[in-house]
PDBQT receptor file of N, H, CA, C and O in Angstrom, charges set to zero:
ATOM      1  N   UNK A   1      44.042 164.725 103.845  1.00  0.00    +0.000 N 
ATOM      2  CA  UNK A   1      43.820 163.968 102.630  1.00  0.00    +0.000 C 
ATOM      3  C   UNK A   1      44.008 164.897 101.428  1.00  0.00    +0.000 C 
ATOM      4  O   UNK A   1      43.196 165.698 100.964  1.00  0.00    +0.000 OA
ATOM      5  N   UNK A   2      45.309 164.605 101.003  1.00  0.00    +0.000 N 
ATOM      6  H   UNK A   2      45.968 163.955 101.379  1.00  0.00    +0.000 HD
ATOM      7  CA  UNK A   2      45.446 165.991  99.671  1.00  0.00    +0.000 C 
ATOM      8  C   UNK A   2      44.624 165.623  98.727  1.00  0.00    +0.000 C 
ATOM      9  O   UNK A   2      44.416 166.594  97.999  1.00  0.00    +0.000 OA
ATOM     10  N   UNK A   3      43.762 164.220  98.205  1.00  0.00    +0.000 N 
ATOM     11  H   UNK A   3      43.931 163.432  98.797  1.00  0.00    +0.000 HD
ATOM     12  CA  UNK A   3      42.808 164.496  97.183  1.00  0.00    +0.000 C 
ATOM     13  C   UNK A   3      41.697 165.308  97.290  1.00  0.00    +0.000 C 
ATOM     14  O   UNK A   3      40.945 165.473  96.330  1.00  0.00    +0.000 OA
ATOM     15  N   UNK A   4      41.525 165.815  98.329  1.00  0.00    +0.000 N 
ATOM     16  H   UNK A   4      42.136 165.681  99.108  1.00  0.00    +0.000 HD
ATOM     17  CA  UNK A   4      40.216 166.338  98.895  1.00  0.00    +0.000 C 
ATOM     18  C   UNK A   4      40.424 167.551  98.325  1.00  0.00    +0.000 C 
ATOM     19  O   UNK A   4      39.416 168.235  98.152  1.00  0.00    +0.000 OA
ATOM     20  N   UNK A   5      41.882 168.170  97.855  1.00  0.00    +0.000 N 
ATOM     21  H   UNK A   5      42.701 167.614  97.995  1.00  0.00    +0.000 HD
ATOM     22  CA  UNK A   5      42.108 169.677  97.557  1.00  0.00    +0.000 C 
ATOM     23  C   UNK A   5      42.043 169.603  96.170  1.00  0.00    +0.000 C 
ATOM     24  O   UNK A   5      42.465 168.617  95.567  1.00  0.00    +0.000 OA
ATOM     25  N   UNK A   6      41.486 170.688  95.543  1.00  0.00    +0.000 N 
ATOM     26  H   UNK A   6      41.143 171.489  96.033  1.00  0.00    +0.000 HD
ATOM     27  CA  UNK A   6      41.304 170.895  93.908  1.00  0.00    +0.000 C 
ATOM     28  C   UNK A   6      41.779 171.786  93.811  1.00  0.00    +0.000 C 
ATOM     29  O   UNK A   6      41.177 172.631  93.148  1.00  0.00    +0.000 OA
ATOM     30  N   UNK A   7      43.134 172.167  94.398  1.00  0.00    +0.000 N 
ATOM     31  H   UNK A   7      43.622 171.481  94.937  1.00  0.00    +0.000 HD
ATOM     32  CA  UNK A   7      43.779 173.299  93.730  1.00  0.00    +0.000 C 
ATOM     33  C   UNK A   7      45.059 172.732  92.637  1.00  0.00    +0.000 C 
ATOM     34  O   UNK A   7      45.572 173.304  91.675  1.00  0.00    +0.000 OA
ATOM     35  N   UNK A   8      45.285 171.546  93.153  1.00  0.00    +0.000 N 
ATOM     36  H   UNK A   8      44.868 171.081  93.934  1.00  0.00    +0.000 HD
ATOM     37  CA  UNK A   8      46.610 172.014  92.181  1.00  0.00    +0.000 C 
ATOM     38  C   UNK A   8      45.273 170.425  90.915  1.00  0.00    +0.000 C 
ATOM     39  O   UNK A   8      45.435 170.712  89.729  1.00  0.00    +0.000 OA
ATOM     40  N   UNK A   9      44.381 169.296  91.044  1.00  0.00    +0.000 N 
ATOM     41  H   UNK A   9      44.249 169.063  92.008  1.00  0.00    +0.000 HD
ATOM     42  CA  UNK A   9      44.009 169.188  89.923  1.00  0.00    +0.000 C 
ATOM     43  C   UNK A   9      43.233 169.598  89.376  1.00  0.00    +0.000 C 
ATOM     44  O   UNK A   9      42.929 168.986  88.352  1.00  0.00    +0.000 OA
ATOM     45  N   UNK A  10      42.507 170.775  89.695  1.00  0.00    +0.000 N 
ATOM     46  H   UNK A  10      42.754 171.272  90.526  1.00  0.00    +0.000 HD
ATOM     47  CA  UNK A  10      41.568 171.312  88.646  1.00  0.00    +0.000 C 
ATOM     48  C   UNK A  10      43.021 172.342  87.541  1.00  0.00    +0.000 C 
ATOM     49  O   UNK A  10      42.554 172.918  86.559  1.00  0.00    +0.000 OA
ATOM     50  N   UNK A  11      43.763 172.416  87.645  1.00  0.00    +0.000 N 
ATOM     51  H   UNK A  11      44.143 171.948  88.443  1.00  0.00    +0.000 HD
ATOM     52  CA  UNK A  11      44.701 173.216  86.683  1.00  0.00    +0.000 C 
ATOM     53  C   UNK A  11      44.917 172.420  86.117  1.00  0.00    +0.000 C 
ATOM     54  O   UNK A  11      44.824 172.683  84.918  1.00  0.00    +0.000 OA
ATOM     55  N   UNK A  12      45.342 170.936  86.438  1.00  0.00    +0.000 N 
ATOM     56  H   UNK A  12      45.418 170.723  87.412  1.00  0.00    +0.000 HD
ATOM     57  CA  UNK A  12      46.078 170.051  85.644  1.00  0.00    +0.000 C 
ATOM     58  C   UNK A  12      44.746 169.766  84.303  1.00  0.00    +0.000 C 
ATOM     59  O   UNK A  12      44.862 169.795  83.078  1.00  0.00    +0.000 OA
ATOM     60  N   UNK A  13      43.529 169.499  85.182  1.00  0.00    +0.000 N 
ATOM     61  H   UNK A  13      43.435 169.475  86.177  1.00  0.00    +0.000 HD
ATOM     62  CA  UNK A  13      42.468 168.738  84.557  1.00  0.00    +0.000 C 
ATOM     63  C   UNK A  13      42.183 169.755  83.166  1.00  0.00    +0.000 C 
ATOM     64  O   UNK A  13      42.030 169.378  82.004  1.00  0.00    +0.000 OA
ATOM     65  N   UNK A  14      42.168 171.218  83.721  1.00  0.00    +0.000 N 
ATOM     66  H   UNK A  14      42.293 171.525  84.665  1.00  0.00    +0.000 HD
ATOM     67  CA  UNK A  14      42.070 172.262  82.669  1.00  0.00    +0.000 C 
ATOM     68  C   UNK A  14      43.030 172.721  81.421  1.00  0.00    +0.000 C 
ATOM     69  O   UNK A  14      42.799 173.306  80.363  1.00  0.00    +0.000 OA
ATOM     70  N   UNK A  15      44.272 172.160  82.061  1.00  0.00    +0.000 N 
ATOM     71  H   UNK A  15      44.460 171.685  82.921  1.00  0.00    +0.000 HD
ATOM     72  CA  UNK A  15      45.582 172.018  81.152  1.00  0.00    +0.000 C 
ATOM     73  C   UNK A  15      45.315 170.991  80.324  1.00  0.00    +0.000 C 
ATOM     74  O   UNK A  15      45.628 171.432  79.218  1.00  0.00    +0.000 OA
ATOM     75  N   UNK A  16      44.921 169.873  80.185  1.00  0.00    +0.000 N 
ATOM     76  H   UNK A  16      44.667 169.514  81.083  1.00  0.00    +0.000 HD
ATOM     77  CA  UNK A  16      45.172 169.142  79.474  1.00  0.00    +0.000 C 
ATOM     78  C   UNK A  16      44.111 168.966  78.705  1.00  0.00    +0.000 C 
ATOM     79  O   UNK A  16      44.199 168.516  77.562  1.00  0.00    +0.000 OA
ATOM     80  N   UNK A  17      43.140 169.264  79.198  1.00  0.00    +0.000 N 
ATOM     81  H   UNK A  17      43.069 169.629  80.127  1.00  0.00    +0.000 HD
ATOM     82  CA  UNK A  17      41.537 169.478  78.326  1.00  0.00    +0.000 C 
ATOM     83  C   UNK A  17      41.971 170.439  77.549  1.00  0.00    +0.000 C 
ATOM     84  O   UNK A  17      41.508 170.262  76.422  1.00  0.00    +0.000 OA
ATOM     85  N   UNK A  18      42.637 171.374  77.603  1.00  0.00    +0.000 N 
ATOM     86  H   UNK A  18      43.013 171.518  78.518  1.00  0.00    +0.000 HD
ATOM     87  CA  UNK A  18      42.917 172.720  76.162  1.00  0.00    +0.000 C 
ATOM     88  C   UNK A  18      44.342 172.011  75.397  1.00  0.00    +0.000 C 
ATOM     89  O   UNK A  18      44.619 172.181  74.210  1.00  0.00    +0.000 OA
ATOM     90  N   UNK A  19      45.120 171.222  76.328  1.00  0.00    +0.000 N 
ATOM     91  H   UNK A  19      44.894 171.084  77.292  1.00  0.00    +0.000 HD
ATOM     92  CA  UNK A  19      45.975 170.388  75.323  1.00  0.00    +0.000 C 
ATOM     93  C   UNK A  19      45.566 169.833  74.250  1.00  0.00    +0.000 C 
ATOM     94  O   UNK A  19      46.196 169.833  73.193  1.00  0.00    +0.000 OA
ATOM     95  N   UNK A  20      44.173 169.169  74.490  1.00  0.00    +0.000 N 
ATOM     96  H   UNK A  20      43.661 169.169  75.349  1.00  0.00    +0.000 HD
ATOM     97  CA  UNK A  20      43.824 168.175  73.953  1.00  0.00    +0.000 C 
ATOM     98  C   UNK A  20      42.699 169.052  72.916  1.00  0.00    +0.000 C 
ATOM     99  O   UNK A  20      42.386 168.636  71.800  1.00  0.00    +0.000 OA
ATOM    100  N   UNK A  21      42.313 169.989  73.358  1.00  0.00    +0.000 N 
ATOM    101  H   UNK A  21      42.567 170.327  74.264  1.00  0.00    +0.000 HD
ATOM    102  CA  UNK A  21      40.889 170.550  72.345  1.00  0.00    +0.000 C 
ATOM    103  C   UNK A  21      42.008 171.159  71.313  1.00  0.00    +0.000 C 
ATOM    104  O   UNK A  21      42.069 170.831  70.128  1.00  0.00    +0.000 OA
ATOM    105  N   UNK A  22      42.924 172.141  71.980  1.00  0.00    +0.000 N 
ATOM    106  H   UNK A  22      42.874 172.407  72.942  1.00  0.00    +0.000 HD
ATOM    107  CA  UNK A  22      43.296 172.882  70.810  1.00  0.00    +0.000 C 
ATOM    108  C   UNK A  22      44.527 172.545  70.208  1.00  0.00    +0.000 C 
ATOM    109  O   UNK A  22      45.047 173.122  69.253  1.00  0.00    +0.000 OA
ATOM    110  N   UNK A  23      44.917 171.664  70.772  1.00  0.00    +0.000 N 
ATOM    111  H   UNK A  23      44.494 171.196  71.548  1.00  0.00    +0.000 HD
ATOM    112  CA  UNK A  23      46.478 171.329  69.490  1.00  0.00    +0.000 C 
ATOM    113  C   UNK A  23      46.545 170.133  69.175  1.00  0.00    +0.000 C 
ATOM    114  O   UNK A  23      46.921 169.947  68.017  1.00  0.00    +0.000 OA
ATOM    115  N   UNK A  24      46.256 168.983  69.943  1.00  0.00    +0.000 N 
ATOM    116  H   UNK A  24      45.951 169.135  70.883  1.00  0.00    +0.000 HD
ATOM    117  CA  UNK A  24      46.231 167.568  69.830  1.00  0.00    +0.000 C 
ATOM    118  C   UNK A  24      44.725 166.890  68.319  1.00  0.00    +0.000 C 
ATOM    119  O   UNK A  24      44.876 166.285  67.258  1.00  0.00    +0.000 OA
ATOM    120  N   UNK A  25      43.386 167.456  69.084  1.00  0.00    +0.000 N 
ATOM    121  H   UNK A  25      43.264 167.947  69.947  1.00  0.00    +0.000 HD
ATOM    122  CA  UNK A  25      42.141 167.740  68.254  1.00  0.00    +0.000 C 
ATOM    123  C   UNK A  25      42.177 167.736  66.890  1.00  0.00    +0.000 C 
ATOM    124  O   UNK A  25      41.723 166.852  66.164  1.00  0.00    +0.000 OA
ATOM    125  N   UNK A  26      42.900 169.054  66.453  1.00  0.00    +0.000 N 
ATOM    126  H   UNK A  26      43.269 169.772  67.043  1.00  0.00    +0.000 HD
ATOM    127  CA  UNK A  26      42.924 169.200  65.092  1.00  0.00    +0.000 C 
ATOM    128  C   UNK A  26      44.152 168.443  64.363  1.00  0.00    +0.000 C 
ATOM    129  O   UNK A  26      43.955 167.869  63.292  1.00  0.00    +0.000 OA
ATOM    130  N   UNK A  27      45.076 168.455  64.806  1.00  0.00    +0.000 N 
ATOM    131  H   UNK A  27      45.236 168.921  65.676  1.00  0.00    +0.000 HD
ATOM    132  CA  UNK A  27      46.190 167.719  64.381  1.00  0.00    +0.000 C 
ATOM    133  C   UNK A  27      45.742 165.951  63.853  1.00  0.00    +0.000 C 
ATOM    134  O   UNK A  27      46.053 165.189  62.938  1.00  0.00    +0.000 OA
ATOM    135  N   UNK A  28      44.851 165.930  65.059  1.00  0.00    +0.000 N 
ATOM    136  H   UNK A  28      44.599 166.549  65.803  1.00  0.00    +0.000 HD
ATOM    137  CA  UNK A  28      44.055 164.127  64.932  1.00  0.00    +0.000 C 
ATOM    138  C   UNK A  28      43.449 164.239  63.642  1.00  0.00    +0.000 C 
ATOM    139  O   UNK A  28      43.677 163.705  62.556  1.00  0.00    +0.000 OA
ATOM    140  N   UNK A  29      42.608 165.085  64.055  1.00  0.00    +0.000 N 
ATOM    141  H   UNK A  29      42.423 165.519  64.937  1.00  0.00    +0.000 HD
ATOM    142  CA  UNK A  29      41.600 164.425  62.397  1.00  0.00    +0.000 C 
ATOM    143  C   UNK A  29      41.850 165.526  61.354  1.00  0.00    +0.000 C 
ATOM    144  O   UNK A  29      40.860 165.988  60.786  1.00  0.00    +0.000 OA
ATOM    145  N   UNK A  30      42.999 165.968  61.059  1.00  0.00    +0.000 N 
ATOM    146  H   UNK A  30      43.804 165.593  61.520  1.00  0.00    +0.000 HD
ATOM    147  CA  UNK A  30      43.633 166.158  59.385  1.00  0.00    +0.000 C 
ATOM    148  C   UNK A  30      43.704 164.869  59.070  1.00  0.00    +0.000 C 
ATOM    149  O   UNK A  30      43.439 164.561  57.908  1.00  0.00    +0.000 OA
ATOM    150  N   UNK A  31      44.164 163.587  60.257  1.00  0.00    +0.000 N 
ATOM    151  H   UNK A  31      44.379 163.838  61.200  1.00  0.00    +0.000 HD
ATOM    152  CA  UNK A  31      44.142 161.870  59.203  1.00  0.00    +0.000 C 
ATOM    153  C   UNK A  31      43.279 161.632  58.515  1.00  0.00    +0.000 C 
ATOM    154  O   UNK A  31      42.117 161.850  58.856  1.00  0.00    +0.000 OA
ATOM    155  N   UNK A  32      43.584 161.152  57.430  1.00  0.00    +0.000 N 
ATOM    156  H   UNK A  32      44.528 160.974  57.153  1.00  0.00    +0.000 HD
ATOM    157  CA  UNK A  32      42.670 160.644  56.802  1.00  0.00    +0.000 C 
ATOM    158  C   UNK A  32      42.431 159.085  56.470  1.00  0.00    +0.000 C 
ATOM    159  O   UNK A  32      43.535 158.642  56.156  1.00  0.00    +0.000 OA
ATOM    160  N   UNK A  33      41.608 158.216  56.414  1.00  0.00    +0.000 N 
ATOM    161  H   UNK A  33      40.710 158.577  56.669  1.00  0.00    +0.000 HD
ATOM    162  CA  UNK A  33      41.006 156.951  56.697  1.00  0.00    +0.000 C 
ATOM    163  C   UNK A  33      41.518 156.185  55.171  1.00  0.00    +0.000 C 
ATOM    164  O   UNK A  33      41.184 156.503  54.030  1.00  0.00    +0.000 OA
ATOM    165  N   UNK A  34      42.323 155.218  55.559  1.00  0.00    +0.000 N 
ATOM    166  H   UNK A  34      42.594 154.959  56.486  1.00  0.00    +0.000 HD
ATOM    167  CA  UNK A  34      43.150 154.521  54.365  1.00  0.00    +0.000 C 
ATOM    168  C   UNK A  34      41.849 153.632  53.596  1.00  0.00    +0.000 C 
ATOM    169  O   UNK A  34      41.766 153.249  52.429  1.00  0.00    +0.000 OA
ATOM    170  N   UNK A  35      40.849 153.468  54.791  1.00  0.00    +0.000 N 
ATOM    171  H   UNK A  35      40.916 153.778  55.739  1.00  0.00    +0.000 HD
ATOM    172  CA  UNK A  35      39.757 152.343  53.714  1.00  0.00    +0.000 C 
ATOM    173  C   UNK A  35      38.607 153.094  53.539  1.00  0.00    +0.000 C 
ATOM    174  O   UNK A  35      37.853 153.254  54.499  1.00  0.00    +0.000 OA
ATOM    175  N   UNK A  36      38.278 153.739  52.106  1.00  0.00    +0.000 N 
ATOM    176  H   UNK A  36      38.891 153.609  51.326  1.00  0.00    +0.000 HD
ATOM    177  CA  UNK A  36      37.585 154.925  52.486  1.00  0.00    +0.000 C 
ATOM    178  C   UNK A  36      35.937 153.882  52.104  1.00  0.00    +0.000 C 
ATOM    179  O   UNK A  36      35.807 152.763  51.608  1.00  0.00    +0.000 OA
ATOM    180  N   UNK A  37      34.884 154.916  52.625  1.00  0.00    +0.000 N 
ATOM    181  H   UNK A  37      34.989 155.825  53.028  1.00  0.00    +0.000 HD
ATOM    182  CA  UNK A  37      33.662 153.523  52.430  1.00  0.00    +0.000 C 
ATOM    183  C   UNK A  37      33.135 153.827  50.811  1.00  0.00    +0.000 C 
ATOM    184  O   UNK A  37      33.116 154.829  50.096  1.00  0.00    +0.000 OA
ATOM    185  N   UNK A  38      32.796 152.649  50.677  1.00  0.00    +0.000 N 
ATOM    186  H   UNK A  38      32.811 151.835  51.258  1.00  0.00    +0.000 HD
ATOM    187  CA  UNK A  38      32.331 152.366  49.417  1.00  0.00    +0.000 C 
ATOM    188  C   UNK A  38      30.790 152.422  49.463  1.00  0.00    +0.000 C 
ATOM    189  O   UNK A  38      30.041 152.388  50.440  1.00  0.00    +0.000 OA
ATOM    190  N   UNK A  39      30.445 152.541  47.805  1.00  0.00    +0.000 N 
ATOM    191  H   UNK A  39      31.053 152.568  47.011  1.00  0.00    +0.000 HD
ATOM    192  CA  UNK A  39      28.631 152.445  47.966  1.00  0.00    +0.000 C 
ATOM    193  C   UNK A  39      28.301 151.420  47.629  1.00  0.00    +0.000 C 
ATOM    194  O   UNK A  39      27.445 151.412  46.744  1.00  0.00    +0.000 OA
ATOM    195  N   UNK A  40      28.634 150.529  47.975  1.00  0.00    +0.000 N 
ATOM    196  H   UNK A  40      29.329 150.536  48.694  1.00  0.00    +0.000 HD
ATOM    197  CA  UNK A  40      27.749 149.257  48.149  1.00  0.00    +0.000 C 
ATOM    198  C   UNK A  40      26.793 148.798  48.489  1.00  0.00    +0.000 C 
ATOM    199  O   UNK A  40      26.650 148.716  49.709  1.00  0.00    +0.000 OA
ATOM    200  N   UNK A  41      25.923 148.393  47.791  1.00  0.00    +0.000 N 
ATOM    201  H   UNK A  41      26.040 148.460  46.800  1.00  0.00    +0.000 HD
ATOM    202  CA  UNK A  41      24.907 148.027  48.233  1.00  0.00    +0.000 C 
ATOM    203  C   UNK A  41      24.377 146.764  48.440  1.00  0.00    +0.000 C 
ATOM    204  O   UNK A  41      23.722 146.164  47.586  1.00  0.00    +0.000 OA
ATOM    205  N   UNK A  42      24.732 146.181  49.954  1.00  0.00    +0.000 N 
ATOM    206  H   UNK A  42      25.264 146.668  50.648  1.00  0.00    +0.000 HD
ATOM    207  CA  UNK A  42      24.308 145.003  50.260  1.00  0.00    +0.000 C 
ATOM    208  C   UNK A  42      22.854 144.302  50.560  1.00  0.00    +0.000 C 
ATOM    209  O   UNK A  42      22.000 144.806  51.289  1.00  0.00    +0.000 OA
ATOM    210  N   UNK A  43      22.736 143.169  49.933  1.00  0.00    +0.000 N 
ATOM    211  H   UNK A  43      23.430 142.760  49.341  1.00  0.00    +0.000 HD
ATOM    212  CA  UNK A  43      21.329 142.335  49.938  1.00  0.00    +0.000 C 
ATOM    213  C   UNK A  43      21.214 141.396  50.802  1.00  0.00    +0.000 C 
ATOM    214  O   UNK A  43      21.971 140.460  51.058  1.00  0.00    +0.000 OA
ATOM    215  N   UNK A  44      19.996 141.766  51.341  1.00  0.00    +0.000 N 
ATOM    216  H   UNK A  44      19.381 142.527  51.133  1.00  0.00    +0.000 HD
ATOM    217  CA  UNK A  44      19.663 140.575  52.502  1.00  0.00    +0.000 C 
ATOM    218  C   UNK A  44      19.910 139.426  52.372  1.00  0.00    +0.000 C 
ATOM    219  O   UNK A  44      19.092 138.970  51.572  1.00  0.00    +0.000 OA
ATOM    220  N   UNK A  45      20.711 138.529  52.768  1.00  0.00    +0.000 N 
ATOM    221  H   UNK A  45      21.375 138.900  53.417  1.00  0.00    +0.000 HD
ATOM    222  CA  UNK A  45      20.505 137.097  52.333  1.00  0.00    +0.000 C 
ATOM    223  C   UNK A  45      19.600 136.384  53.524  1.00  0.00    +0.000 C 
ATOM    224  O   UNK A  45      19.975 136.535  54.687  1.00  0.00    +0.000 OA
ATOM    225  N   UNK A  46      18.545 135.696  53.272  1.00  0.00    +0.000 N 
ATOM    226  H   UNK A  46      18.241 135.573  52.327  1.00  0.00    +0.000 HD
ATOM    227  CA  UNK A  46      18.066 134.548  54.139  1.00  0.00    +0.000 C 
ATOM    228  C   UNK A  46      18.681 133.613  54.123  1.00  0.00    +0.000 C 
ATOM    229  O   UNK A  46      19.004 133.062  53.070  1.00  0.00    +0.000 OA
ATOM    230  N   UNK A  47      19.070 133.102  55.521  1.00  0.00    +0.000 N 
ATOM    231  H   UNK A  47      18.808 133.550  56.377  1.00  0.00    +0.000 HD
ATOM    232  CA  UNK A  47      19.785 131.937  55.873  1.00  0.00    +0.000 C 
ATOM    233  C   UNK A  47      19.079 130.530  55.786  1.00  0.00    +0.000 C 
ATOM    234  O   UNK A  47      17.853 130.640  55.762  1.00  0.00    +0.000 OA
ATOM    235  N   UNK A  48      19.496 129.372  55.737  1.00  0.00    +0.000 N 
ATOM    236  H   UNK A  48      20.491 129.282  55.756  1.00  0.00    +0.000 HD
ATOM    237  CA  UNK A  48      18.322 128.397  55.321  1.00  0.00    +0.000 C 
ATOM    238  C   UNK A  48      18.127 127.787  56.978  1.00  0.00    +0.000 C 
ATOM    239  O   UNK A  48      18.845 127.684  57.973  1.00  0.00    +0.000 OA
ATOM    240  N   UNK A  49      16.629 127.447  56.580  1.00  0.00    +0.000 N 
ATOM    241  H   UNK A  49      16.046 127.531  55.772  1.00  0.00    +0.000 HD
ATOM    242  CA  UNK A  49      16.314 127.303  58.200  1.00  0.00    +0.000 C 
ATOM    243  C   UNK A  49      17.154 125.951  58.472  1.00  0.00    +0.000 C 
ATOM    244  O   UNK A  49      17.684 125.505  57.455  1.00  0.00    +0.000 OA
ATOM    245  N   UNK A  50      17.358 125.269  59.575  1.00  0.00    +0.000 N 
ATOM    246  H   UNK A  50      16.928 125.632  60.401  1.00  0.00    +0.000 HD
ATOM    247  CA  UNK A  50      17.807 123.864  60.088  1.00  0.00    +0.000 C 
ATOM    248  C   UNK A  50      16.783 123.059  60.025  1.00  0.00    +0.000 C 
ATOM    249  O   UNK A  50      15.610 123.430  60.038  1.00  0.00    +0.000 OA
ATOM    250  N   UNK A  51      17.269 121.620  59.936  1.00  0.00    +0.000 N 
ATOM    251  H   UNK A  51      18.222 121.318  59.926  1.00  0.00    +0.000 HD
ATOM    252  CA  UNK A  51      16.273 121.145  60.280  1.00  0.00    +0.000 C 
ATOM    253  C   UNK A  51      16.854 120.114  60.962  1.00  0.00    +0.000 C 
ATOM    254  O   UNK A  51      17.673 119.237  60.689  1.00  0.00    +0.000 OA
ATOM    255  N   UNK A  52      16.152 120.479  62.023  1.00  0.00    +0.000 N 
ATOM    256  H   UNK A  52      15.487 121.192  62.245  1.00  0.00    +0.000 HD
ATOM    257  CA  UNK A  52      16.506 119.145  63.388  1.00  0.00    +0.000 C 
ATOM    258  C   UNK A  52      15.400 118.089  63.626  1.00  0.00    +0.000 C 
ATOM    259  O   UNK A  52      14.170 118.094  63.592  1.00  0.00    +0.000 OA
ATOM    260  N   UNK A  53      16.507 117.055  63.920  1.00  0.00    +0.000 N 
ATOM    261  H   UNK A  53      17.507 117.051  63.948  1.00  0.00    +0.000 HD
ATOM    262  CA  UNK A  53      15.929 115.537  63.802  1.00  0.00    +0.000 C 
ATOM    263  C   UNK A  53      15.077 115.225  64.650  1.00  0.00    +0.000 C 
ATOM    264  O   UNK A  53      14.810 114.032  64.796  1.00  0.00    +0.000 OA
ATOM    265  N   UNK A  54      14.528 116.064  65.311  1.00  0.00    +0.000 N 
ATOM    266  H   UNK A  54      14.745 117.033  65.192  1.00  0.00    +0.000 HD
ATOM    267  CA  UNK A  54      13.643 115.728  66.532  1.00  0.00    +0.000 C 
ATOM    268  C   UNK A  54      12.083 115.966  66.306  1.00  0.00    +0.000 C 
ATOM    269  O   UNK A  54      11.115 115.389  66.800  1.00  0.00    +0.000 OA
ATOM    270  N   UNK A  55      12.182 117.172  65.252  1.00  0.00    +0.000 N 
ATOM    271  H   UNK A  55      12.969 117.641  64.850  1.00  0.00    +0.000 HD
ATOM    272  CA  UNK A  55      11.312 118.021  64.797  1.00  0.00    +0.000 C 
ATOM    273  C   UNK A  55      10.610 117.151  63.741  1.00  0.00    +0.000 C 
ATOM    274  O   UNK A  55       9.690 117.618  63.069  1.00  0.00    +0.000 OA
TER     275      UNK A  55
């Protein structure tokens, strides 16, 4: 059963984890976010209760 052997994916698994930390990582988040957040400050609204015909 060749999954049982971790020789050849623990290299792969380790290759691509440093792919991903050191060149992919930083490259990602230089993006910067087109909708940037605002300070808004939103107010609770209460919803109006129902009133059912049974009640």
């Amino acid at each position: 059963m060749p999954q049982l052997n971790p020789t050849p994916w623990f290299s792969i698994m380790v290759t691509s984890w440093f792919i991903f930390s050191f060149i992919l990582q930083p490259k990602i988040s230089q993006f910067t976010s087109t909708n940037q957040p605002s300070n808004k400050t939103f107010s609770a609204t209460k919803a109006p209760s129902w009133n059912w015909p049974w009640t």
